[in-house]
N, C-alpha and C positions, 0 to 999 in steps of 0.2 A: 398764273401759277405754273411753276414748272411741275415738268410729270413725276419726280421723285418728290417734288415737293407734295404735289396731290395723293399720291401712293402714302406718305408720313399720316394727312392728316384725315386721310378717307378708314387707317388701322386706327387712327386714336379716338376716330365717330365708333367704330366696330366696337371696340373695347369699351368704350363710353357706355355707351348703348347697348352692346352684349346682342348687335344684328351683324350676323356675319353679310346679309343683302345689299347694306349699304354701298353703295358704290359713288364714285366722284367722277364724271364725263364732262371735259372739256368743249366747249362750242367750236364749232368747226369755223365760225365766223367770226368771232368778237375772243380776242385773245384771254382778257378780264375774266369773262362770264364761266361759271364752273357751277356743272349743277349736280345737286346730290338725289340722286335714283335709290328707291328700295324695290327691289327684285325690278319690273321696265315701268316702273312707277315717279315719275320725275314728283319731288316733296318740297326743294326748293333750289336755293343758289345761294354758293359761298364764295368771298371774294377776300382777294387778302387785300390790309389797309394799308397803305405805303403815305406813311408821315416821316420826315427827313428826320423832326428831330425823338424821335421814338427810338429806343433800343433795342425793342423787342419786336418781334414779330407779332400781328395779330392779324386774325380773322374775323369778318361780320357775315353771318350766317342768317339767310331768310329764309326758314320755313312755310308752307301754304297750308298750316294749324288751321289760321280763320276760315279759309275755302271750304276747309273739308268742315269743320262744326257747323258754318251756314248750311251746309249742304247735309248737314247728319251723316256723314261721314266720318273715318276716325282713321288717323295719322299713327302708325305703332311703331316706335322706333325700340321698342324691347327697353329693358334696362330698367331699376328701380322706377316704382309710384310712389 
């Protein structure tokens, strides 16, 4: 993902979500890899899908939800329950 593109879709988690923490950090190693941080909390990794014959643009977003319920821990990303 390009960096204007991550800036786009790191305001439209914020707003989603209504967590202004949310943040998008690029890997330093693997151009692909984009992982989404609340406050220095890495939650998971987003990657954009590149199918030729798609029009639209998408995104496949993995959150580490399960990690933290095994672990009785809890994921808050703000926004409607």
């Amino acid at each position: 993902m390009k960096n204007d593109e991550i800036l786009i879709v790191q305001d439209y988690l914020k707003i989603t979500f209504g967590n202004e923490d949310i943040q998008i950090r690029k890997s330093e190693n693997d151009d692909d890899l984009n992982s989404i941080f609340i406050k220095n909390s890495r939650i998971g990794n987003i990657f954009r899908d590149i199918d030729p014959d798609d029009k639209e643009i998408t995104y496949t977003c993995l959150l580490y939800t399960s990690d933290a319920a095994d672990e009785g821990l809890g994921v808050d990303l703000g926004g409607r329950r």
